[in-house]
N, C-alpha and C positions, 0 to 999 in steps of 0.2 A: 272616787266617782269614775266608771270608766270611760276612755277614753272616745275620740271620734272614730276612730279603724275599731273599734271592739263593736260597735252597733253596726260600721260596714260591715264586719264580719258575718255579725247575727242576720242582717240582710241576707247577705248573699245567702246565708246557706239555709235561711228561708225562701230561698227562690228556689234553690237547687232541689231542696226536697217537695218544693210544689209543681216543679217539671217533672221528678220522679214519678211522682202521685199521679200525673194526666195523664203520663206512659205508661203507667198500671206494671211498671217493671218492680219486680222483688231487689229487695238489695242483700249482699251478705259483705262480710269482715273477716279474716282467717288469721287468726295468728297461728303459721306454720311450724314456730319450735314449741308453744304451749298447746296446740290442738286450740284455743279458744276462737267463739264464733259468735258472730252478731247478725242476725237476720230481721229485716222488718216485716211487720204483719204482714204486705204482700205475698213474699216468702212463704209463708204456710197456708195463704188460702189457695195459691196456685194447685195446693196438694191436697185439697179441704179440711185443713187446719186451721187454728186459731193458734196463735206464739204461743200461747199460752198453753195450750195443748201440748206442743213440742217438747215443754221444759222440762229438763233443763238440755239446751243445747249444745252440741260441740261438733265437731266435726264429724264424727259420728252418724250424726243426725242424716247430715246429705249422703252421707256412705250405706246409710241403712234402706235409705228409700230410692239411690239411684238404682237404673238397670244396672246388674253387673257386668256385661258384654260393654255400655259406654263408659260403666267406670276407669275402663284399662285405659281407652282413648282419653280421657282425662288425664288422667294420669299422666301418660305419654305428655300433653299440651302443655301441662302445667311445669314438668321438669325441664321440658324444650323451657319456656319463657322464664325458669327460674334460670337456667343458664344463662340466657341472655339472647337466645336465639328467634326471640317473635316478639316484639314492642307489647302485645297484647296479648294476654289469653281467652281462648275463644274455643266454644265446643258446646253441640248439641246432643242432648240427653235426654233419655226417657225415665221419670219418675212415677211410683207407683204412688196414683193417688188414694185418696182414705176411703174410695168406693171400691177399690180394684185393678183398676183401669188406669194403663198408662198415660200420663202427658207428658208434651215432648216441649222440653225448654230449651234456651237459648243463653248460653252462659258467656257473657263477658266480663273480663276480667285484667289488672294491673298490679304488680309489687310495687308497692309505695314503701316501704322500706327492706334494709337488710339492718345484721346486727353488726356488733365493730367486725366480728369476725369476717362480715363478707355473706354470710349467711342470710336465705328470704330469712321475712321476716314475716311483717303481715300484707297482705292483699283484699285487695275490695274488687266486688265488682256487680254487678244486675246480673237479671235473672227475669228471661222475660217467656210466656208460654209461646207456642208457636205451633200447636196442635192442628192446628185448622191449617195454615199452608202447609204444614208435611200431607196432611191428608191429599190438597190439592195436588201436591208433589208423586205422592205415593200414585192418584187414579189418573195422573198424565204420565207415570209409567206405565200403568198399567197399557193403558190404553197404543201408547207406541209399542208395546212389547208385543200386544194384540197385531197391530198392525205389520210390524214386522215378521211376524208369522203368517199371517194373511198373508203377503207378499212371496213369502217360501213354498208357500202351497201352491203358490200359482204359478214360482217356478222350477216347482215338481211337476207338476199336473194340469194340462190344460184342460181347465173346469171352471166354470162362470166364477167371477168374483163379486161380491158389493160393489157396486159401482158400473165402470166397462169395460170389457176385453172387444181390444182392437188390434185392428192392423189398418195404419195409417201411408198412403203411397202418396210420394211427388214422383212425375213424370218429366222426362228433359224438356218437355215443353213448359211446364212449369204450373200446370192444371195438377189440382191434390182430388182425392176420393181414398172414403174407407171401406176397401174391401172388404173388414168384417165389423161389425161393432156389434156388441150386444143389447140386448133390450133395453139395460140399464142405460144408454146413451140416452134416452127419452128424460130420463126421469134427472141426470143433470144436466144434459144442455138444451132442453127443450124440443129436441129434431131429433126423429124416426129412425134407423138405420137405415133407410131405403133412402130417407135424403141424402142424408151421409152417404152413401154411397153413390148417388147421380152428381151431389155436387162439396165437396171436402170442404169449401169456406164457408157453408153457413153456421156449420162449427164454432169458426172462429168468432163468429160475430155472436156467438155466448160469452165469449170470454168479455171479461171487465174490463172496460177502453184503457183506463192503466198499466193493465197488465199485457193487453197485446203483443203490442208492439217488445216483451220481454221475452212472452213467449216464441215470436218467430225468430227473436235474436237465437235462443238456445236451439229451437231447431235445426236453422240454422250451420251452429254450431258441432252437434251431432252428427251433419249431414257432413260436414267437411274432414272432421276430427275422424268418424268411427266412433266414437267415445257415444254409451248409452245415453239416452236423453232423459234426465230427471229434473221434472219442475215443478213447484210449486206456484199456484194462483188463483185468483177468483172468476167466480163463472156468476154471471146472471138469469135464470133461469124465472118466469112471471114474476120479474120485481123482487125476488130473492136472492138475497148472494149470499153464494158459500165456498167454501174453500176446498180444491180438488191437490191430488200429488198426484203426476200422471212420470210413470217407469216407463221403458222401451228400450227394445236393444234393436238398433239397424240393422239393414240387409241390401246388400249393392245387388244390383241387377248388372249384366253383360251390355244390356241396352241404355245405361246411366239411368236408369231409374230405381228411388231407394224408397224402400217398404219398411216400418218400423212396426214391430210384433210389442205388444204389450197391455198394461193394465190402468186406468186412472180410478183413483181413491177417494170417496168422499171423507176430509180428515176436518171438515166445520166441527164436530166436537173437539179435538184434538185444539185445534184454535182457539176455540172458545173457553177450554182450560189454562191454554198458554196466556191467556189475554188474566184470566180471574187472579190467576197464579200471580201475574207478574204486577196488576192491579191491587194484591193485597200485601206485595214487597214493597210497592213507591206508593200507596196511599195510606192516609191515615180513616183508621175506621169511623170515627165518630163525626168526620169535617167532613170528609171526600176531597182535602187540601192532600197537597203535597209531605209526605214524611220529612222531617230532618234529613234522613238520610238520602231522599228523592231532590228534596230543595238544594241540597250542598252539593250535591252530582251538577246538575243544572247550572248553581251559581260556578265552578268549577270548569263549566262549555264555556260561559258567559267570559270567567276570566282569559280562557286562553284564547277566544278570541280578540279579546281587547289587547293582549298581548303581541297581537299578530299582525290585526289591522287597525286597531286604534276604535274596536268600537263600543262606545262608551255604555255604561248602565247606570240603573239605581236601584237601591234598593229602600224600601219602606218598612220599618220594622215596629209594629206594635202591640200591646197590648191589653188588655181591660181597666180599667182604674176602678177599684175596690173589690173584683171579682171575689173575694173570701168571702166578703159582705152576704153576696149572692148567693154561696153554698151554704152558708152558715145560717143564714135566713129563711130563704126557699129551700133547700137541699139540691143537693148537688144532681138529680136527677133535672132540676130546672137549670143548673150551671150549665149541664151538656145540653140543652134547648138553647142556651144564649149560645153557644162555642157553635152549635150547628146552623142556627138562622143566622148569626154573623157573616158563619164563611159562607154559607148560599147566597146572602145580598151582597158580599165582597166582589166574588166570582163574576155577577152580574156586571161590574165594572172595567173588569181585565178586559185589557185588548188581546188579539191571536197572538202569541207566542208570550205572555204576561206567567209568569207562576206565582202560585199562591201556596205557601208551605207552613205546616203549624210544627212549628220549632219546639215547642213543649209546654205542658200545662195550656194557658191561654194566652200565652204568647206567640204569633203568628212574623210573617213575615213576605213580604210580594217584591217578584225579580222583574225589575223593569227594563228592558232590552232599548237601547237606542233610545236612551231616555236621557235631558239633560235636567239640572236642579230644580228651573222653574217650571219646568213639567209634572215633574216628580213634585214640589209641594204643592200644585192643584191635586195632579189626582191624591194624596196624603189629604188634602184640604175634602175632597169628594169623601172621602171612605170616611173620616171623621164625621160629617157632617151624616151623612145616611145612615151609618150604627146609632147616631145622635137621634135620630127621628123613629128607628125601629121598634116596631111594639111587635109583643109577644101574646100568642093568643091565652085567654083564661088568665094573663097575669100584667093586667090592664096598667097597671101603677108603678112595672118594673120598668125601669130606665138604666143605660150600659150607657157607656163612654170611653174611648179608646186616646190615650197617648201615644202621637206617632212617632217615630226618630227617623229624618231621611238620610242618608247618606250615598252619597257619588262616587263613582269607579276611581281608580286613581292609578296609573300607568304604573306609577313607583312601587306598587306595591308588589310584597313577595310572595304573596299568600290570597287565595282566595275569601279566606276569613275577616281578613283586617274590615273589608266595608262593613260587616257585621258586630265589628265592634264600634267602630266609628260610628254607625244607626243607633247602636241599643247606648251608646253615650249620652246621643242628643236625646232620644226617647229619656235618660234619666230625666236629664235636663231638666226636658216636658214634667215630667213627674214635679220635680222638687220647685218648678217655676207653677204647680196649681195643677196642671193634669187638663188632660180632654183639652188638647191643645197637639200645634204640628210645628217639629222643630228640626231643623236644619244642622246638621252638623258643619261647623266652622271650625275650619283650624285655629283660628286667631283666640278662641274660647279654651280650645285645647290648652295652648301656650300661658294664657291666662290662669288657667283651672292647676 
């Protein structure tokens, strides 16, 4: 009969493959002295295959359909880390898919063994697409590259730019006017050049009250230095804000008065890319929660400050109780309706600086800042109770139920991680004590256990 660590086992690594599954990552296996390889279905649909399609597989297989220009870089990463030289292997790659058309994946990867000799042996690792942020990546090059060139033209040639070509004067008296601005000065700070020119501050008072007082510092700064003056900030224009880069190179006068020659740049798309971009690196797509790797940054600030000044957190860590049921029953298009009305009525509860991070599959997790235990298992007690009450539209009869585990910062500790264990402990707990229930991690249970 086997034993009780042979079912923990089958546990675990039925959890491990159902956090795989929510992360939609491909997995593969290399054994590097036989060539043999093991890829799960993900793996081949990323490339619009079926496994079954592929077969039979081997190394090969990934050789055949990567780009060849990334293979080499592979290559390189992989004998780096078979050396010893990088904890992980890691490298982005374009694969042709079975339409034509490349997608670009994201290969991570570890040697889990060598042979007596000393030699890899096999390595495992995912395999996740990432098409869509290169593309973001690729059209916010572009875009600066555009801009940067814009910027060369204008100082080759004095010729209107997007945006305004100015010359900006302070006088020793301390009275500013622009003696040239162009048309485009209407269109982002909402004043004329004629005003601008009778009176230099009502300029300013386009700019974003946060930002002011940054920009006069840099002014400022140029004006003392010599050094050109390059700022970025936001301007308000009828209730609109958007975000300008304004260049200038100074010019002293005999009479202390300094004239600045230059250009300012409407760069709101530019931002608004950098914002999508950096949105679709720390978010998860199907929640609008926090990534694993956005959460663990965070909990990461969190620990070093408590390492600093002692200020404490919590963390809440849980997840669905019978969720398979869910997918297996409804289909997993209604799984993702529970994973998304959850984290939307979740969110509703966080306080300002609170995160909310989905760890993997449906297992979630929220960073509580300056939170102490009996805090932490109300609001544990709240989130429970309102997932308990949530109805789903069209599917009148479904009921969800969430297993918390809280766990407390703890000064001793060496690693950011540890509260994360100490949480998903008590969460067992919850589990094997009946579920849909909030439990406290206690050390005295540790010790016991």
């Amino acid at each position: 009969m086997p034993s009780h660590s042979f079912y923990l086992q089958q546990d675990e690594a039925s959890r491990l493959k159902t956090i795989l599954e929510g992360t939609g990552a491909g997995t593969w296996e290399w054994n590097v002295q036989t060539g043999e390889t093991i890829f799960n279905e993900r793996w081949a649909e990323i490339i619009g295959y079926s496994l079954e399609e592929l077969q039979p597989v081997s190394i090969d297989t990934w050789m055949k359909h990567a780009h060849p220009d990334d293979l080499a870089l592979s290559e390189q990463k992989l004998t780096a880390h078979f050396r010893g030289d990088s904890e992980y292997y890691e490298c982005e790659a374009r694969m042709r898919h079975r339409d034509g058309y490349w997608v670009w994946v994201r290969d991570y990867g570890r040697l889990v063994s060598r042979t007596l000799e000393g030699e890899p042996e096999w390595i495992s690792g995912t395999h996740i697409e990432i098409s869509s942020s290169k593309q973001y990546e690729q059209r916010l090059e572009q875009i600066k590259a555009e801009q940067q060139q814009t910027i060369q033209r204008f100082e080759k040639m004095a010729s209107l730019l997007p945006g305004v070509v100015f010359q900006f004067e302070i006088r020793p008296d301390g009275t500013m006017t622009f003696p040239y601005a162009s048309a485009g000065i209407e269109r982002v700070y909402g004043v004329t050049p004629e005003q601008a020119l009778a009176d230099g501050t009502i300029v300013f008072q386009a700019i974003h009250p946060e930002d002011r007082g940054f920009v006069e510092q840099t002014i400022n700064h140029s004006k003392k230095s010599g050094e050109n003056w390059v700022c970025e900030y936001r301007v308000i224009n009828e209730g609109v804000v958007s975000w300008v880069l304004g260049r200038s190179k100074p010019e002293f006068k005999p009479d202390g008065t300094v004239i600045w020659h230059g250009a300012i740049l409407d760069i709101t798309s530019q931002k608004t890319l950098e914002e999508e971009l950096r949105q679709t690196s720390t978010t998860d797509d199907l929640t609008g929660a926090a990534n694993r790797r956005r959460f663990t940054e965070v909990l990461s600030w969190e620990f070093e400050r408590l390492k600093r000044n002692g200020a404490g957190y919590a963390v809440v860590l849980f997840d669905f109780d019978w969720f398979k049921r869910v997918n297996d029953h409804y289909g997993h298009h209604v799984g993702d309706l529970v994973l998304r009305e959850t984290a939307h009525r979740i969110k509703n509860e966080l306080r300002t600086g609170d995160t909310l991070g989905r760890i993997g599959g449906e297992e979630f997790a929220v960073l509580l800042p300056q939170c102490d235990e009996n805090s932490a298992r109300q609001f544990a007690e709240r989130l429970r109770r309102s997932v308990e009450q949530l109805r789903f539209i069209g599917f009148d009869e479904l009921r969800g139920t969430i297993t918390c585990g809280v766990a407390i910062s703890d000064r001793t500790d060496e690693k950011p991680s540890q509260i994360l264990v100490r949480a998903d402990q008590a969460m067992y707990r919850g589990k094997a004590q009946g579920r849909n229930q909030v439990v406290v991690f206690d050390y005295k249970d540790q010790a016991s256990g």
